[in-house]
C-alpha positions as CSV (number, residue, x, y, z in Angstrom):
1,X,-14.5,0.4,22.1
2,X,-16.9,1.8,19.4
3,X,-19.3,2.0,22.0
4,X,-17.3,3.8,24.8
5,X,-16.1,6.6,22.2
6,X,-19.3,6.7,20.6
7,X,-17.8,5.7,17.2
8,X,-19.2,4.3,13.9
9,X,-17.6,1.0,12.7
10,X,-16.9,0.2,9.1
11,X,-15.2,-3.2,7.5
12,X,-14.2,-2.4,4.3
13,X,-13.2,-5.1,2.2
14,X,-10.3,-5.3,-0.1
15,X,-10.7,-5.1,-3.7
16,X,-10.2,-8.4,-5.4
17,X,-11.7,-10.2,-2.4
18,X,-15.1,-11.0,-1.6
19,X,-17.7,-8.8,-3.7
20,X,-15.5,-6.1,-4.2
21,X,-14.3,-7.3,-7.8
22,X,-13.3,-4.6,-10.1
23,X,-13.7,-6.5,-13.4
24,X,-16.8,-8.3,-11.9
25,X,-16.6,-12.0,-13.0
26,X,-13.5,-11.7,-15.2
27,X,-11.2,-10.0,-12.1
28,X,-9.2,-12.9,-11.6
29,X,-8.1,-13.0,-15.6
30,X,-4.2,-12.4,-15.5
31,X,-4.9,-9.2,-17.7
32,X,-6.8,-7.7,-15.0
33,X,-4.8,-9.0,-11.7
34,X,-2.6,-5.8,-12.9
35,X,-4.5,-3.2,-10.9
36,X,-4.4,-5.9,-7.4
37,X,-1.9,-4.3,-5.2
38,X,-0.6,-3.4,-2.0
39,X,-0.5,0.5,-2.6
40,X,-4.1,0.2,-4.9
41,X,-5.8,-1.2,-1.5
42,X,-4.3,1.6,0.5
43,X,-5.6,4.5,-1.6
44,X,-9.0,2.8,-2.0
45,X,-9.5,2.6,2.0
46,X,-7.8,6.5,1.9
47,X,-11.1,7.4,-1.0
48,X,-13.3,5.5,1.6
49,X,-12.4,7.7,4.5
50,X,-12.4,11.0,2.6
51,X,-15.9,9.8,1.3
52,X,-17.7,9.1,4.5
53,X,-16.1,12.4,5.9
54,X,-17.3,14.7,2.9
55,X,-20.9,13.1,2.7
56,X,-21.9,13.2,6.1
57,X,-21.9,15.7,8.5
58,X,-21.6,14.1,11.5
59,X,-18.6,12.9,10.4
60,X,-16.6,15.9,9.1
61,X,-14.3,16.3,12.3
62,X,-14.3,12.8,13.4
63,X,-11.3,10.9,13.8
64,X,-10.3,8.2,12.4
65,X,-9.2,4.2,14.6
66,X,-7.7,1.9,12.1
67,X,-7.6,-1.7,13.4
68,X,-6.4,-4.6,11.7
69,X,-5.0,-8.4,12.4
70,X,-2.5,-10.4,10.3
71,X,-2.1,-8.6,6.4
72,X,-4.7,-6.0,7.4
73,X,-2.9,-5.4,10.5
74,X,0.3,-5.2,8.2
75,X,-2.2,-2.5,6.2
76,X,-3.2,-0.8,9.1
77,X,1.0,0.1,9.9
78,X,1.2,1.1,6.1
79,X,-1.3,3.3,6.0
80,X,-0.5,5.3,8.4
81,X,3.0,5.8,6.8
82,X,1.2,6.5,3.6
83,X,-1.9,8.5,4.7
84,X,-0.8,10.1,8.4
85,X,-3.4,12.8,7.7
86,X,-6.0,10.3,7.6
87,X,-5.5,8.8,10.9
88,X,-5.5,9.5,14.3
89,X,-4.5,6.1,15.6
90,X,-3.8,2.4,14.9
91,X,-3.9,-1.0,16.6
92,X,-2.1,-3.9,14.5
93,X,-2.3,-7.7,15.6
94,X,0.1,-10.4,13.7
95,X,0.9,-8.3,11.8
96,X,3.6,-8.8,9.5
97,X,6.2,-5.9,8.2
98,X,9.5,-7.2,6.8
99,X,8.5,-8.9,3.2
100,X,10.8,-11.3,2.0
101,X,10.9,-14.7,-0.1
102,X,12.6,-17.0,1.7
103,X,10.3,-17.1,4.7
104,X,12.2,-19.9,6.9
105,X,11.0,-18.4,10.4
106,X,7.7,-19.7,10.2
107,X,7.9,-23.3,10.0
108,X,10.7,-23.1,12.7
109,X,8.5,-20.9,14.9
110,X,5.7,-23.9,14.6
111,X,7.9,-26.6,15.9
112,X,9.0,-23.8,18.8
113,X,5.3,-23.4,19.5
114,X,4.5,-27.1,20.0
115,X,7.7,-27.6,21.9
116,X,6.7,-24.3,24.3
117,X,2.9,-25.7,24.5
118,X,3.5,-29.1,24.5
119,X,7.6,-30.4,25.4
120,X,9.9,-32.2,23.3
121,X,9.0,-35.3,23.1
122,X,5.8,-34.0,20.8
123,X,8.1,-32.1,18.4
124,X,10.7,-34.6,18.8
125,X,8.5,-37.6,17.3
126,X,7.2,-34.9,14.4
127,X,11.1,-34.6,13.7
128,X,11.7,-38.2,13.5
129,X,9.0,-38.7,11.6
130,X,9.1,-36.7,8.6
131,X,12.7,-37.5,8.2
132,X,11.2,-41.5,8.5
133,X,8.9,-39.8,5.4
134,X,12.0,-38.5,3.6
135,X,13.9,-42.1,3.9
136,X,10.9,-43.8,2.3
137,X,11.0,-41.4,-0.5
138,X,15.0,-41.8,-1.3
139,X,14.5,-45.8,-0.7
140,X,11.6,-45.9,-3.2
141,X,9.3,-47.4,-0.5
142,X,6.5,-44.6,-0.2
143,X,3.8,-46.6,-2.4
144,X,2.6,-48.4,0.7
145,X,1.9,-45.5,2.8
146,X,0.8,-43.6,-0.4
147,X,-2.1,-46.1,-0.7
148,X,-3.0,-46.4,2.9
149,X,-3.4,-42.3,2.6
150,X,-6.0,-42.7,-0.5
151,X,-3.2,-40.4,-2.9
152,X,-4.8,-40.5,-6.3
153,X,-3.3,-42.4,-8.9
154,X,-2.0,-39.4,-10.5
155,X,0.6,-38.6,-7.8
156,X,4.2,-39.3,-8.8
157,X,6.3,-40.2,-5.8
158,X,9.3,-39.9,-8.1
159,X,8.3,-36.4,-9.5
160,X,10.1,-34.2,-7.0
161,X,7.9,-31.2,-7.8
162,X,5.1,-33.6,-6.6
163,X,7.5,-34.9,-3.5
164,X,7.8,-31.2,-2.3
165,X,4.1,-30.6,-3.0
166,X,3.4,-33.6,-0.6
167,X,5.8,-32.7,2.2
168,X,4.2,-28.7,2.1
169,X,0.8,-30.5,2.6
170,X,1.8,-32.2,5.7
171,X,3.8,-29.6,7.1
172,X,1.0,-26.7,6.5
173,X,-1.3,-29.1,8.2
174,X,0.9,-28.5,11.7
175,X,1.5,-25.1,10.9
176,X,-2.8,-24.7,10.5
177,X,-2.9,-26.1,13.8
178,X,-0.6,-23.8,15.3
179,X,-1.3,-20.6,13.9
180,X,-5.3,-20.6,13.8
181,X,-6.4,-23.8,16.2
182,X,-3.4,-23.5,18.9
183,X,-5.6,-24.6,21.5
184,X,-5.3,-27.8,20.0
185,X,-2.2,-28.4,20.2
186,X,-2.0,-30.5,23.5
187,X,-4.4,-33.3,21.9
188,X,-2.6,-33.2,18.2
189,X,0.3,-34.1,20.7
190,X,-1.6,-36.5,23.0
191,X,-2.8,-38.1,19.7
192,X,0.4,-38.5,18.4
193,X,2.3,-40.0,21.4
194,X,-0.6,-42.5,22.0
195,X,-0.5,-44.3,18.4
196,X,2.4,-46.3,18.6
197,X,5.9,-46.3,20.7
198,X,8.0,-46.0,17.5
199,X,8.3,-42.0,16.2
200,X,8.1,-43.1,12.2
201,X,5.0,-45.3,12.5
202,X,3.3,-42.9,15.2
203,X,3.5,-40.0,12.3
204,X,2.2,-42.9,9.9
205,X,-0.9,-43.5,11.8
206,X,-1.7,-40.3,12.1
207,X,-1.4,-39.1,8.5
208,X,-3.7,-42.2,7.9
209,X,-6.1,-40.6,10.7
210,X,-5.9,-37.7,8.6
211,X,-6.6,-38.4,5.1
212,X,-8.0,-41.6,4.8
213,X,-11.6,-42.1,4.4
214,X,-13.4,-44.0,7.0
215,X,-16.1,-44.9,4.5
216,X,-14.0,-47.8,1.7
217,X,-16.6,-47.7,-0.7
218,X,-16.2,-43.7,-1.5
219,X,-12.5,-44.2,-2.1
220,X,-13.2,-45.3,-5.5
221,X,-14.7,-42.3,-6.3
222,X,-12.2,-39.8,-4.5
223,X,-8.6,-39.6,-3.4
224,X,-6.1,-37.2,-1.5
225,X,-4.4,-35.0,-4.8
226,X,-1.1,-34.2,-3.0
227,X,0.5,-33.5,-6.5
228,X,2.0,-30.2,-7.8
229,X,-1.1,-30.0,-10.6
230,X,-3.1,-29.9,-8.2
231,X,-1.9,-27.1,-6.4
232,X,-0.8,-25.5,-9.7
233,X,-5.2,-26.0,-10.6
234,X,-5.7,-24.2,-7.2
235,X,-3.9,-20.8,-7.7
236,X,-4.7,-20.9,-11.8
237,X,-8.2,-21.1,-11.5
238,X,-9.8,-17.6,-13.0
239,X,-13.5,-18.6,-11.9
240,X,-12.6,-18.6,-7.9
241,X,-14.5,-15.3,-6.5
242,X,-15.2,-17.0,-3.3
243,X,-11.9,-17.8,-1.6
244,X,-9.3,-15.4,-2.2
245,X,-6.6,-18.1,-2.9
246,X,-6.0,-17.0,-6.1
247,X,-5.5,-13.1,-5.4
248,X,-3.8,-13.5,-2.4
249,X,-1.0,-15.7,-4.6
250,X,-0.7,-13.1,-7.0
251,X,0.4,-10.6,-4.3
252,X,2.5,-13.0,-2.2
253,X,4.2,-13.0,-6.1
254,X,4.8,-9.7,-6.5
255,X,5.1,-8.0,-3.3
256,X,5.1,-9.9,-0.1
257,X,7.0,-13.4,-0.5
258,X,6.4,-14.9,2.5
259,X,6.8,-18.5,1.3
260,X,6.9,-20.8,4.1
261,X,10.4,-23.2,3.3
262,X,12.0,-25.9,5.1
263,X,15.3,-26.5,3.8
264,X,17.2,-23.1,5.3
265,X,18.4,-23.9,9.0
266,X,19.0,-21.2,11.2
267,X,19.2,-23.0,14.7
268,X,21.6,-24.3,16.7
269,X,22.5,-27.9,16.8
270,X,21.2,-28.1,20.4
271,X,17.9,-26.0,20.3
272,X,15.4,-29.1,20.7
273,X,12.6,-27.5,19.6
274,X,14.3,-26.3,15.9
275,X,12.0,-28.8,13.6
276,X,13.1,-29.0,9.6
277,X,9.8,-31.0,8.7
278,X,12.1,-32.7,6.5
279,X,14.1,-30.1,5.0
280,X,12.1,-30.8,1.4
281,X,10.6,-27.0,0.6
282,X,12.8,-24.8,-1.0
283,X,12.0,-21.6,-2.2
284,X,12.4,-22.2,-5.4
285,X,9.0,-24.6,-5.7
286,X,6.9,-21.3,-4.7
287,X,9.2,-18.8,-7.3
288,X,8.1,-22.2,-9.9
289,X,4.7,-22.3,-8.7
290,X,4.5,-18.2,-9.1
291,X,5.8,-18.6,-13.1
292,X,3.5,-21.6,-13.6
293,X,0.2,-19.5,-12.5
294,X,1.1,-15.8,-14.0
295,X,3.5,-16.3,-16.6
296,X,7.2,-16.3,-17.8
297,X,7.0,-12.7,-16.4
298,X,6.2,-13.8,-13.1
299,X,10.4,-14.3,-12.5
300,X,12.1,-14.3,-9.2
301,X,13.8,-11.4,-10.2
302,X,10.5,-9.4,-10.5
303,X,9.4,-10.3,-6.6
304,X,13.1,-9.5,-5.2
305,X,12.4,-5.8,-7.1
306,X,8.6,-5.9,-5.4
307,X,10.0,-6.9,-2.0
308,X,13.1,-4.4,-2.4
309,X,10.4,-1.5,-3.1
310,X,8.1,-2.5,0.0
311,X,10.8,-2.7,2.6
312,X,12.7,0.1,0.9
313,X,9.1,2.6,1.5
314,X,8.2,1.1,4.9
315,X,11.1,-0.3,6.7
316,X,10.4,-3.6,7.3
317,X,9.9,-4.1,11.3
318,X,13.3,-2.7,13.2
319,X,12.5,0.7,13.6
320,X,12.1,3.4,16.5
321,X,8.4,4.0,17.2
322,X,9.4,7.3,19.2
323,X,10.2,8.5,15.0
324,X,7.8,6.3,12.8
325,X,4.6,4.7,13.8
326,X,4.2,6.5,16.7
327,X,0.5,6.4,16.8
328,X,0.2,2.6,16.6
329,X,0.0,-0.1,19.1
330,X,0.9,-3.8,18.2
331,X,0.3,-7.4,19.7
332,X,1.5,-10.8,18.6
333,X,0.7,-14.1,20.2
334,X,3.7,-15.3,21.8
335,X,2.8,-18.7,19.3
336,X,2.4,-16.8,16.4
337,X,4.8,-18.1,13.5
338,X,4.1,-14.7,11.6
339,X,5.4,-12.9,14.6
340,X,9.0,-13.3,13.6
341,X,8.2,-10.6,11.1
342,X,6.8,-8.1,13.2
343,X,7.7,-5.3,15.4
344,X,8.1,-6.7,19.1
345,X,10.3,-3.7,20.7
346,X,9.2,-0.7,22.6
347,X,6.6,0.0,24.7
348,X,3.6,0.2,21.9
349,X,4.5,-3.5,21.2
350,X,3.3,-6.8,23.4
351,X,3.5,-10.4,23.2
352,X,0.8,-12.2,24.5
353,X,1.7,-15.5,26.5
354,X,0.0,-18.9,25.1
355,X,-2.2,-17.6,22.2
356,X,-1.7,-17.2,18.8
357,X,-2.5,-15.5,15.2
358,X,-5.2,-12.5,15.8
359,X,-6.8,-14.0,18.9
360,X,-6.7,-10.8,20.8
361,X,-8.9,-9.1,18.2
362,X,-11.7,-10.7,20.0
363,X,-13.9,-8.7,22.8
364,X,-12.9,-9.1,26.6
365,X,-13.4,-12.7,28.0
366,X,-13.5,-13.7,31.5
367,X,-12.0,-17.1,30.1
368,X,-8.9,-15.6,28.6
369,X,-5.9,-14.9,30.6
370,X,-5.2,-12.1,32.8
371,X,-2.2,-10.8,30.6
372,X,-4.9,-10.7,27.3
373,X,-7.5,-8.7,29.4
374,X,-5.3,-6.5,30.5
375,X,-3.7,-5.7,26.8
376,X,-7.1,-5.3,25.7
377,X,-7.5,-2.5,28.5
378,X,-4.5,-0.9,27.6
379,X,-4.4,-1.1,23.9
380,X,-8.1,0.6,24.9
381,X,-6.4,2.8,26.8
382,X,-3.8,4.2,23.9
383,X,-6.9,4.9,21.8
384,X,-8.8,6.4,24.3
385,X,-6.0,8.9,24.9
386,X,-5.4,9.4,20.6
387,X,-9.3,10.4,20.7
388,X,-9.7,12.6,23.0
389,X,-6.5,14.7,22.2
């Protein structure tokens, strides 16, 4: 698309990420995590494009293509709310709008994707299986499987902080799968069916597929942490400037939510793809997990006011694009679990059969399906028309 409008691309990278640390090596200090925000990003990519128009010529009168997937696509939408003089036009994939804590939706949504891919027999024997997980637990009969999975000594099967932290492991393993890997769904399925006729000991088998090391004389030396220090020693740790996970937990803290539960049901009794994985991840462990990493500050109350302000300015995702956002286009993968947060209505909107988070961001394939070519075409298209106007 750069090509065909003779246009210059630029990835800008978002400060607190990658190189782009304000505070150089002591950025990720709690002190200095005060300037990492939403609306700080937003006014550093406005400075960029006022830049690059003021110190080159060529670029004076240009006009301006934002295009972003998942929380840049959710930038992307925001800045044009914020900064409409700045750009001419917008394409948005995943892209999340409505922030809020308790994000139920998207663990659901992974057990409707393997059900749509798959059938119910895969998400069936998931279902049955992490509630087999949950009766081991309340029966005190977890140390077994514990030790087949190589869990360090450390982990406290009666600890429920560490209980929760082992049931999010599991469960963000399937929702990994789905979101980023979906075409491999059909042989996590085939996998799953084929270890053993029983549901509980077919999800056994596979967890010990998983985790456990196939060499027995490394175990001694390393184990599976599932525990809540250890995911407490992930988000708390002021040297990472490689990852992200830190900064990206401070603003899921203060301004987006989106914690992915289990324990909120919101289906009805017959829909045979509505997984619970267990019903053991309230939101409460993530509001903990916030205060344990940032502070006493870091309350609940603080990211209800921060979630408040964001949909309060931007309007979350039900909203007419004939009166706001009218010069954006957005796509979700029908599997998508973020896309029950995005705007799916109107004609600027499509969802894209069989794929998943961001994959349409990629150029034209011959080997992707008909209905992705042609919303590439016509999302190049709506462009097209925005730049030569």
């Amino acid at each position: 698309m750069a090509v065909e409008n003779a246009g210059i691309l630029f990835y800008t990278e978002h400060r607190y990420y990658g190189q782009s640390l304000p505070h150089n090596h002591n950025s990720m200090s709690l002190e200095n995590l005060k300037h990492l925000n939403l609306h700080q990003a937003l006014a550093d990519l406005a400075c960029f494009i006022r830049y690059q128009k003021s110190h080159s010529a060529n670029l004076t009168h240009s006009k301006v293509i934002l295009i972003g997937g998942s929380y840049s696509g959710s930038m992307v939408a925001w800045m044009t709310q914020l900064y409409p003089e700045l750009v001419t036009a917008s394409w948005a994939s995943s892209a999340p709008l409505l922030a809020k804590a308790n994000f139920y939706e998207y663990m659901q949504f992974v057990g409707n994707s393997i059900n749509l891919t798959y059938g119910h027999n895969c998400t069936q024997r998931l279902e049955n299986g992490f509630n087999h997980l949950v009766k081991l637990f309340n029966t005190n009969k977890i140390s077994k499987l514990l030790e087949r999975l190589d869990a360090c000594a450390s982990f406290n099967a009666s600890d429920l902080l560490d209980r929760i932290s082992f049931f999010n492991g599991i469960g963000n393993y399937f929702a990994l799968v789905v979101q980023s890997y979906s075409e491999y769904i059909p042989a996590l399925c085939n996998t799953l069916m084929s270890l053993h006729s029983s549901d509980e000991l077919a999800l056994e088998r596979f967890l010990e597929r998983l985790y456990s090391g196939d060499d027995k004389r490394l175990r001694e030396f390393r184990c599976q942490d599932f525990s809540y220090k250890a995911m407490l020693e992930v988000f708390s740790d002021v040297s990472d400037r490689s990852t992200g996970t830190r900064a990206w937990f401070y603003q899921t803290c203060n301004q987006f939510g989106w914690y992915t539960t289990t324990t909120t049901t919101n289906c009805s009794t017959s829909a045979s793809s509505c997984m619970s994985f267990g019903s053991q991840v309230p939101v409460w462990y993530f509001e903990q997990l916030c205060r344990d990493t940032f502070g006493p500050g870091q309350t609940p109350a603080a990211l209800a006011m921060g979630i408040a302000e964001m949909n309060a300015q931007f309007g979350g995702f039900e909203f007419n694009q004939s009166v706001v956002y009218r010069e954006l286009f957005f796509t979700h993968g029908e599997l998508d679990p973020w896309r029950a947060l995005g705007h799916q209505l109107g004609n600027q909107a499509v969802i894209i059969a069989g794929y998943s988070h961001v994959e349409d961001l990629a150029s034209v394939n011959v080997r992707d399906s008909v209905q992705m070519n042609l919303v590439k075409l016509r999302i190049m298209s709506f462009l097209r028309r925005h730049v030569a106007s």
